[in-house]
N, C-alpha and C positions, 0 to 999 in steps of 0.2 A: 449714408451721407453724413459728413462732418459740417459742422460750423460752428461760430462764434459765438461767445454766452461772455457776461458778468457773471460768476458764481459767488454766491456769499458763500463762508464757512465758516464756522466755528473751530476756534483756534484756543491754546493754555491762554492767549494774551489778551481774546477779547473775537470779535468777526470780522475777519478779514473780504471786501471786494472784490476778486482776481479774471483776471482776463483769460478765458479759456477755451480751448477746442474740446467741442463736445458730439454725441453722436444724437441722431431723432432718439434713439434707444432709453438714451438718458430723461426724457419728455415722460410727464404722465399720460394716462391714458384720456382720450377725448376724439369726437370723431371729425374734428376740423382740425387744422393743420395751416395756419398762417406765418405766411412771410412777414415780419414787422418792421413797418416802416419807422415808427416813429416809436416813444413811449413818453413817461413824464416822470416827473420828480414832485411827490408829496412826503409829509410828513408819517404816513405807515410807512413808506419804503426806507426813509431815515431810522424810523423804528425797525426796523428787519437790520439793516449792520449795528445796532447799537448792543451790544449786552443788556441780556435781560429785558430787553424789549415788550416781551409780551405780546407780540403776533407772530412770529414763526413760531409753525410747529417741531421744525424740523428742518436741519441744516445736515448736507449742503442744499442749499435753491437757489433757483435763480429770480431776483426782485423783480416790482416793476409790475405794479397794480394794475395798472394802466397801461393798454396795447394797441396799437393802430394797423392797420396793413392790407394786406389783400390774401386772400382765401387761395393756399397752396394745393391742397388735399383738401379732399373730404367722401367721408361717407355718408353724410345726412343730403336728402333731396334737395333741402332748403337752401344749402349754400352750393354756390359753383365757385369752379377753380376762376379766380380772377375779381370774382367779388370785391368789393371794399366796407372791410368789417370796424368793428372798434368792440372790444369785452375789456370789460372792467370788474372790479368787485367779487362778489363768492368766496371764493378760496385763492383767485390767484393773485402770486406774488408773496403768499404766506405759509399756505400748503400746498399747492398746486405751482408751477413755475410760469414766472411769470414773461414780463415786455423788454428786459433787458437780454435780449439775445437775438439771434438771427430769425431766429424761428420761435413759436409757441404752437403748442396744441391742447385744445380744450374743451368741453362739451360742448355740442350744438344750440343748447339749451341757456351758453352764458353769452352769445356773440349774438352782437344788432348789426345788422347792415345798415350802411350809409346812405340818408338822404337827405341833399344838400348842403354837406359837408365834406370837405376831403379828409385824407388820414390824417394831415398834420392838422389842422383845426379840430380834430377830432382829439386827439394829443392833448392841445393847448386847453381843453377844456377838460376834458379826465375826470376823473372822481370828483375831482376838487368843484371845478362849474357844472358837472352834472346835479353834484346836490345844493348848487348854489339855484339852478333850474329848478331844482326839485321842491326847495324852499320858498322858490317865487309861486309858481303853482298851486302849492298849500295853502297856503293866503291868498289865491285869486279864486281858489275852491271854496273856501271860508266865507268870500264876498267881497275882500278887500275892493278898492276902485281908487283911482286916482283922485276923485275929487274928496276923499276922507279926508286928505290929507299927508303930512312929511311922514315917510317910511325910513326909519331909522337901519344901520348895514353895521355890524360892528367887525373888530377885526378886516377892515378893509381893505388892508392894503394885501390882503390874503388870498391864496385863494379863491376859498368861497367867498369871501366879503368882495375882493374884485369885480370876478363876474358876474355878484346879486349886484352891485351898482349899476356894472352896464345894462345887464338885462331889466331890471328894472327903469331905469330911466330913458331904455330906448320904449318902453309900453306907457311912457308920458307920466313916470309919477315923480314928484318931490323926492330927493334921496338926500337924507340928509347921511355922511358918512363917518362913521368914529374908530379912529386909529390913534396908535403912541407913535406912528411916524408921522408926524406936520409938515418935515419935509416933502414927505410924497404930495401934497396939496393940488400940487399943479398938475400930478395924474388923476387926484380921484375926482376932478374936476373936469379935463380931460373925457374922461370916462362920464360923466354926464350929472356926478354930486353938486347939488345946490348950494349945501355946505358942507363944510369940514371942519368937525369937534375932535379934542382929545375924548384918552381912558373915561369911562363911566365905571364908578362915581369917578366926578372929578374932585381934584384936592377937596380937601376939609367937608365935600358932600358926604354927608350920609344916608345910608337907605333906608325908606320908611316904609312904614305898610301899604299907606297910598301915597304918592308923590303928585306932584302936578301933571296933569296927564297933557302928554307933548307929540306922540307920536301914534298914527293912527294904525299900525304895526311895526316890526320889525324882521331882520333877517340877523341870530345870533350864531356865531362861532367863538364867542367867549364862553360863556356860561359863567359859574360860582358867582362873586359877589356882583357881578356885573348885570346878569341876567338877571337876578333879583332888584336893583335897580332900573331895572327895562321894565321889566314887569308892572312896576308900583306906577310908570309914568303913561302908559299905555290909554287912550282912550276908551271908552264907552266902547263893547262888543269886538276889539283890535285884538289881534294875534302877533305870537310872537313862535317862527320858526326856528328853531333849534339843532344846532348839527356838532357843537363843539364844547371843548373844558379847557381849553388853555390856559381858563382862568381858575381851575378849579372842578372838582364834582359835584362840590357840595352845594347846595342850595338855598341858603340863608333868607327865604322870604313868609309870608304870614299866606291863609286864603285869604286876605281882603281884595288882589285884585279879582279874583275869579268869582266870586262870590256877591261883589258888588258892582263892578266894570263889567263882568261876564269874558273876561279878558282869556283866550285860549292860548295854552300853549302846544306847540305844536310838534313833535318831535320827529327827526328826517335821519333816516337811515340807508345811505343809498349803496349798501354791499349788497343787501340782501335783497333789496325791491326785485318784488318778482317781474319774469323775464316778460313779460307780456306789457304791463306797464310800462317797463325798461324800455320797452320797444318803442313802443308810443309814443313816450314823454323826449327820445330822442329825435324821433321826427319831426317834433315841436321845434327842440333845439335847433334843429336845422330851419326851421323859417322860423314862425313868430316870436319863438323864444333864442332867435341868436342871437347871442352878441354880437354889439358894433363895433366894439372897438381891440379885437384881439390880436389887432398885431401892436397895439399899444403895452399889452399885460404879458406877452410871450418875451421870455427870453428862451436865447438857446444854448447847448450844448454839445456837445458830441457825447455819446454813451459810455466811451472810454473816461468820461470825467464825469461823471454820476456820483460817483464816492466826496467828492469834494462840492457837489450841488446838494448834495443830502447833508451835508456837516453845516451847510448855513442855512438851511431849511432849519436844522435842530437845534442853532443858537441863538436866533431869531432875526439874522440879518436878509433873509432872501425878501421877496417882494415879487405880486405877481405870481405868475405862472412859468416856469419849464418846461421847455419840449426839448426830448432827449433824442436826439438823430441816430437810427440804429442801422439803416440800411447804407453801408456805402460807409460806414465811420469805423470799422475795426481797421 
Protein backbone atom coordinates (compact mmCIF):
# COMPACT_ATOMS: atom_id res chain seq x y z
CA UNK A 1 0.00 0.00 0.00
CA UNK A 2 1.17 3.45 -1.21
CA UNK A 3 0.42 6.88 0.45
CA UNK A 4 1.38 10.20 1.23
CA UNK A 5 4.35 11.50 3.39
CA UNK A 6 6.31 15.01 3.76
CA UNK A 7 9.75 13.67 3.53
CA UNK A 8 12.65 15.83 4.77
CA UNK A 9 16.04 15.20 2.88
CA UNK A 10 19.28 16.26 3.04
CA UNK A 11 20.34 18.02 0.03
CA UNK A 12 24.29 19.89 -1.29
CA UNK A 13 21.93 23.21 -0.56
CA UNK A 14 20.67 22.55 2.81
CA UNK A 15 17.12 19.98 3.80
CA UNK A 16 14.60 20.11 1.67
CA UNK A 17 10.51 19.25 2.62
CA UNK A 18 8.99 17.32 -0.31
CA UNK A 19 5.73 15.85 -0.96
CA UNK A 20 5.86 12.29 -1.67
CA UNK A 21 4.42 8.81 -2.40
CA UNK A 22 5.79 6.41 -0.24
CA UNK A 23 5.17 2.47 0.60
CA UNK A 24 4.26 1.07 4.55
CA UNK A 25 7.74 -0.69 3.58
CA UNK A 26 9.47 2.70 3.87
CA UNK A 27 7.94 2.86 7.89
CA UNK A 28 10.19 1.57 10.62
CA UNK A 29 9.47 -1.18 12.41
CA UNK A 30 6.64 -0.89 15.49
CA UNK A 31 3.76 -3.06 16.14
CA UNK A 32 0.79 -0.33 15.77
CA UNK A 33 0.18 1.07 12.60
CA UNK A 34 -1.95 4.48 12.69
CA UNK A 35 -3.84 6.34 10.33
CA UNK A 36 -3.00 10.14 11.24
CA UNK A 37 -5.32 12.39 11.39
CA UNK A 38 -3.78 15.26 12.51
CA UNK A 39 -0.08 16.26 13.57
CA UNK A 40 1.51 19.71 14.94
CA UNK A 41 4.04 22.14 14.28
CA UNK A 42 6.86 22.70 17.17
CA UNK A 43 10.06 24.01 17.19
CA UNK A 44 12.15 20.33 17.05
CA UNK A 45 10.19 19.75 13.82
CA UNK A 46 11.67 23.20 12.65
CA UNK A 47 14.78 21.89 13.87
CA UNK A 48 14.64 18.65 11.77
CA UNK A 49 14.48 20.88 8.08
CA UNK A 50 17.14 23.30 9.27
CA UNK A 51 20.91 22.37 8.79
CA UNK A 52 22.65 21.18 11.39
CA UNK A 53 19.93 21.07 13.51
CA UNK A 54 21.05 18.62 15.96
CA UNK A 55 18.12 16.08 16.27
CA UNK A 56 17.81 14.13 13.14
CA UNK A 57 19.74 11.37 13.18
CA UNK A 58 19.42 10.47 9.89
CA UNK A 59 17.75 11.79 6.65
CA UNK A 60 15.67 11.04 4.68
CA UNK A 61 12.50 11.01 7.47
CA UNK A 62 9.59 11.88 7.73
CA UNK A 63 8.92 14.92 10.75
CA UNK A 64 6.38 15.47 12.95
CA UNK A 65 6.86 14.84 16.72
CA UNK A 66 3.58 14.82 17.23
CA UNK A 67 0.73 12.31 15.80
CA UNK A 68 -3.04 11.98 16.29
CA UNK A 69 -5.22 9.42 14.70
CA UNK A 70 -6.73 6.11 14.86
CA UNK A 71 -5.11 2.69 15.28
CA UNK A 72 -4.96 1.00 11.47
CA UNK A 73 -2.91 -2.31 12.34
CA UNK A 74 -1.71 -3.73 15.14
CA UNK A 75 -0.22 -6.61 16.73
CA UNK A 76 -0.19 -5.71 20.46
CA UNK A 77 -3.58 -6.75 22.44
CA UNK A 78 -3.55 -3.41 23.82
CA UNK A 79 -4.65 -1.57 20.75
CA UNK A 80 -7.62 -2.29 18.47
CA UNK A 81 -7.98 -1.42 14.79
CA UNK A 82 -10.06 1.83 15.29
CA UNK A 83 -8.81 3.05 18.57
CA UNK A 84 -8.06 6.67 19.02
CA UNK A 85 -4.25 7.07 19.89
CA UNK A 86 -1.94 10.23 20.23
CA UNK A 87 2.37 9.21 20.50
CA UNK A 88 4.58 11.68 20.91
CA UNK A 89 8.23 11.97 21.97
CA UNK A 90 11.02 8.95 22.03
CA UNK A 91 12.48 8.89 18.78
CA UNK A 92 9.73 9.96 16.66
CA UNK A 93 10.06 12.54 14.00
CA UNK A 94 13.86 12.34 14.65
CA UNK A 95 14.85 8.74 14.16
CA UNK A 96 12.00 6.95 13.82
CA UNK A 97 9.28 8.56 11.27
CA UNK A 98 7.19 10.60 12.19
CA UNK A 99 3.00 12.56 11.89
CA UNK A 100 3.68 14.17 8.82
CA UNK A 101 2.33 11.48 6.49
CA UNK A 102 -0.71 9.32 5.85
CA UNK A 103 0.29 6.77 7.91
CA UNK A 104 2.90 6.05 10.89
CA UNK A 105 3.94 2.97 12.69
CA UNK A 106 5.49 2.78 16.09
CA UNK A 107 5.99 0.66 19.11
CA UNK A 108 3.22 -0.19 21.23
CA UNK A 109 5.00 0.97 24.15
CA UNK A 110 5.04 4.84 22.63
CA UNK A 111 1.06 5.22 21.86
CA UNK A 112 -1.68 6.55 24.70
CA UNK A 113 -5.10 5.98 23.88
CA UNK A 114 -7.55 8.77 24.05
CA UNK A 115 -9.54 9.74 27.02
CA UNK A 116 -11.75 12.65 26.53
CA UNK A 117 -10.01 14.08 23.90
CA UNK A 118 -10.33 13.89 20.22
CA UNK A 119 -7.32 13.49 17.81
CA UNK A 120 -7.34 17.06 16.82
CA UNK A 121 -7.36 18.51 20.51
CA UNK A 122 -5.00 16.00 20.95
CA UNK A 123 -2.73 17.63 18.09
CA UNK A 124 -3.42 21.08 19.44
CA UNK A 125 -1.81 20.25 22.58
CA UNK A 126 1.28 17.79 21.39
CA UNK A 127 4.57 17.95 22.98
CA UNK A 128 4.29 21.43 23.40
CA UNK A 129 0.92 21.39 26.16
CA UNK A 130 1.79 18.14 27.15
CA UNK A 131 4.83 19.49 28.97
CA UNK A 132 3.20 22.59 29.70
CA UNK A 133 0.61 19.79 31.81
CA UNK A 134 3.56 18.20 32.89
CA UNK A 135 4.99 21.52 34.38
CA UNK A 136 1.79 22.29 35.99
CA UNK A 137 1.70 18.84 37.85
CA UNK A 138 5.33 19.21 39.14
CA UNK A 139 4.43 22.21 41.22
CA UNK A 140 1.04 20.78 42.32
CA UNK A 141 3.30 17.68 43.48
CA UNK A 142 5.67 19.94 45.13
CA UNK A 143 2.53 21.57 47.14
CA UNK A 144 1.96 24.46 45.12
CA UNK A 145 -1.91 25.77 45.96
CA UNK A 146 -3.70 28.58 44.65
CA UNK A 147 -3.80 30.52 47.73
CA UNK A 148 0.25 30.94 47.80
CA UNK A 149 -0.29 33.12 45.50
CA UNK A 150 0.69 34.75 41.42
CA UNK A 151 2.40 31.86 39.34
CA UNK A 152 4.37 33.43 37.06
CA UNK A 153 4.33 31.50 32.82
CA UNK A 154 7.12 32.93 30.92
CA UNK A 155 7.45 32.67 27.19
CA UNK A 156 3.64 32.78 26.91
CA UNK A 157 2.63 33.46 24.03
CA UNK A 158 4.31 29.90 23.43
CA UNK A 159 3.44 26.92 23.23
CA UNK A 160 4.03 25.78 26.48
CA UNK A 161 3.78 29.09 28.07
CA UNK A 162 0.17 29.10 26.34
CA UNK A 163 -1.39 26.17 27.49
CA UNK A 164 0.49 26.40 31.35
CA UNK A 165 -1.82 29.74 31.37
CA UNK A 166 -4.78 28.14 30.45
CA UNK A 167 -4.42 25.05 32.50
CA UNK A 168 -3.32 26.82 35.12
CA UNK A 169 -5.99 29.48 35.49
CA UNK A 170 -8.73 27.09 34.72
CA UNK A 171 -7.43 25.15 38.40
CA UNK A 172 -8.27 28.92 39.93
CA UNK A 173 -4.69 30.29 40.38
CA UNK A 174 -3.30 33.96 39.69
CA UNK A 175 -1.26 33.79 36.42
CA UNK A 176 0.50 36.29 36.02
CA UNK A 177 2.10 36.05 32.09
CA UNK A 178 5.57 37.27 30.59
CA UNK A 179 6.02 37.69 27.00
CA UNK A 180 8.10 40.24 24.37
CA UNK A 181 4.69 40.20 22.44
CA UNK A 182 2.31 42.94 24.36
CA UNK A 183 0.36 42.78 21.45
CA UNK A 184 -0.98 39.31 22.22
CA UNK A 185 -2.40 40.98 25.65
CA UNK A 186 -5.82 40.52 24.79
CA UNK A 187 -5.23 36.51 24.37
CA UNK A 188 -3.27 35.88 27.25
CA UNK A 189 -5.92 37.34 29.01
CA UNK A 190 -8.39 35.56 27.12
CA UNK A 191 -6.86 32.57 28.15
CA UNK A 192 -7.28 33.35 31.88
CA UNK A 193 -3.71 35.87 32.87
CA UNK A 194 -4.39 38.37 35.58
CA UNK A 195 -1.64 40.15 34.14
CA UNK A 196 0.65 40.71 31.51
CA UNK A 197 4.45 41.70 31.95
CA UNK A 198 7.32 42.04 29.42
CA UNK A 199 10.97 40.04 29.03
CA UNK A 200 12.50 39.35 32.61
CA UNK A 201 14.78 41.07 33.37
CA UNK A 202 13.12 43.99 32.37
CA UNK A 203 15.29 47.00 30.96
CA UNK A 204 17.95 48.41 33.05
CA UNK A 205 16.79 45.21 35.76
CA UNK A 206 19.50 43.38 37.01
CA UNK A 207 19.73 39.91 38.47
CA UNK A 208 20.57 39.44 42.01
CA UNK A 209 21.23 36.82 44.20
CA UNK A 210 17.97 37.22 46.02
CA UNK A 211 15.42 39.69 44.43
CA UNK A 212 12.24 40.51 45.94
CA UNK A 213 10.27 37.62 46.03
CA UNK A 214 6.94 38.01 43.88
CA UNK A 215 5.89 34.86 42.70
CA UNK A 216 4.95 31.92 44.58
CA UNK A 217 6.11 29.71 41.44
CA UNK A 218 6.57 29.60 38.10
CA UNK A 219 6.23 27.65 34.66
CA UNK A 220 9.79 28.61 32.54
CA UNK A 221 10.41 27.91 28.77
CA UNK A 222 13.00 30.68 28.72
CA UNK A 223 15.86 29.78 30.79
CA UNK A 224 19.64 31.65 30.81
CA UNK A 225 19.46 34.96 32.11
CA UNK A 226 15.77 35.01 32.58
CA UNK A 227 15.48 31.93 34.70
CA UNK A 228 17.97 33.19 36.92
CA UNK A 229 15.95 36.18 37.56
CA UNK A 230 12.87 33.95 38.23
CA UNK A 231 14.67 32.26 40.57
CA UNK A 232 16.12 35.18 42.80
CA UNK A 233 12.27 36.56 42.95
CA UNK A 234 10.62 33.21 43.93
CA UNK A 235 8.93 32.92 47.39
CA UNK A 236 9.63 31.02 50.46
CA UNK A 237 9.71 27.02 49.57
CA UNK A 238 8.11 28.05 45.49
CA UNK A 239 9.25 26.19 42.48
CA UNK A 240 10.14 26.97 39.37
CA UNK A 241 9.27 24.34 36.33
CA UNK A 242 11.75 24.30 33.58
CA UNK A 243 11.30 23.00 30.13
CA UNK A 244 13.17 25.56 27.85
CA UNK A 245 16.57 27.89 26.57
CA UNK A 246 15.44 30.05 24.17
CA UNK A 247 17.03 32.41 26.27
CA UNK A 248 20.03 30.60 26.56
CA UNK A 249 21.75 27.31 28.38
CA UNK A 250 23.71 29.03 30.55
CA UNK A 251 22.61 29.72 33.96
CA UNK A 252 23.94 32.78 35.46
CA UNK A 253 22.43 32.55 39.24
CA UNK A 254 24.23 32.08 42.80
CA UNK A 255 22.72 29.10 45.60
CA UNK A 256 21.06 31.92 47.58
CA UNK A 257 17.68 31.02 46.30
CA UNK A 258 17.92 27.31 47.14
CA UNK A 259 19.71 27.47 49.96
CA UNK A 260 17.74 30.31 51.74
CA UNK A 261 14.07 30.33 50.13
CA UNK A 262 14.50 26.45 49.69
CA UNK A 263 13.27 27.63 46.26
CA UNK A 264 13.24 24.04 43.85
CA UNK A 265 13.90 23.87 40.50
CA UNK A 266 12.23 21.61 38.71
CA UNK A 267 13.27 20.13 35.37
CA UNK A 268 10.48 18.59 32.69
CA UNK A 269 11.46 16.44 30.15
CA UNK A 270 8.57 15.23 28.23
CA UNK A 271 10.30 12.92 25.16
CA UNK A 272 11.30 10.59 27.38
CA UNK A 273 8.68 10.37 30.35
CA UNK A 274 8.08 7.00 30.67
CA UNK A 275 5.03 5.45 29.06
CA UNK A 276 3.11 4.65 32.14
CA UNK A 277 3.21 7.98 33.58
CA UNK A 278 2.64 9.33 29.85
CA UNK A 279 -0.44 7.45 30.13
CA UNK A 280 -1.74 8.68 33.23
CA UNK A 281 -0.81 12.36 33.24
CA UNK A 282 -2.83 12.25 29.63
CA UNK A 283 -5.86 11.16 31.05
CA UNK A 284 -5.58 14.09 33.44
CA UNK A 285 -5.19 16.11 30.28
CA UNK A 286 -8.35 15.15 29.18
CA UNK A 287 -10.54 16.19 32.33
CA UNK A 288 -9.02 18.18 35.12
CA UNK A 289 -5.92 19.22 33.57
CA UNK A 290 -7.71 20.36 30.01
CA UNK A 291 -7.55 23.20 28.73
CA UNK A 292 -10.31 25.70 28.25
CA UNK A 293 -9.61 27.59 25.87
CA UNK A 294 -7.94 25.79 22.77
CA UNK A 295 -9.73 26.59 20.10
CA UNK A 296 -8.51 30.26 21.10
CA UNK A 297 -4.39 28.89 20.92
CA UNK A 298 -4.96 26.58 17.73
CA UNK A 299 -4.29 27.74 14.42
CA UNK A 300 -4.36 25.60 11.45
CA UNK A 301 -2.84 24.45 8.44
CA UNK A 302 -2.92 21.92 6.00
CA UNK A 303 0.26 19.55 6.15
CA UNK A 304 1.27 20.46 2.61
CA UNK A 305 2.29 23.93 4.23
CA UNK A 306 4.17 22.64 7.32
CA UNK A 307 7.46 23.85 5.62
CA UNK A 308 6.45 27.36 5.82
CA UNK A 309 4.59 26.91 9.64
CA UNK A 310 7.99 25.64 10.68
CA UNK A 311 10.12 28.90 9.26
CA UNK A 312 7.93 31.15 11.51
CA UNK A 313 8.06 28.86 14.33
CA UNK A 314 12.12 29.46 13.80
CA UNK A 315 12.05 33.24 13.53
CA UNK A 316 10.05 33.79 16.20
CA UNK A 317 6.89 35.14 14.67
CA UNK A 318 4.31 32.04 15.24
CA UNK A 319 2.13 32.38 18.39
CA UNK A 320 0.13 29.75 19.99
CA UNK A 321 -0.33 26.38 18.78
CA UNK A 322 -0.53 24.57 15.10
CA UNK A 323 -2.53 21.76 14.13
CA UNK A 324 -1.41 20.27 10.93
CA UNK A 325 -4.47 18.61 9.09
CA UNK A 326 -3.08 15.38 7.45
CA UNK A 327 -6.04 13.31 6.58
CA UNK A 328 -7.89 14.43 3.55
CA UNK A 329 -5.13 17.48 2.88
CA UNK A 330 -2.58 15.92 0.26
Amino acid sequence: MEFQAMVAHETDSGISLVHEEVGLDFLKPGEVTIKVHYSSANYKDGLAITPRGGVVREYPIIPGIDLAGEVFASSDPEFAVGDLVVAHGYDIGVAHHGGYAEYARVPAGWVVKLDGLTPREAAAIGTAGYTAAMSVQALLDRGLTASDGPVLVTGATGGVGSVAVDILAGLGFEVVASTGKLGASELLSALGASSVIGRLPGEGEKVRALGKAQWAAAVDSVGGTSLAYILSAIKYGGAVAVSGLTGGSDLPTTVMPFILRSVGLLGIDSAHFPIAARRELWTRVGKDLKPQHLSLLENYAPITEAAAVLHSILDGTHSGRTVLGVAGEF
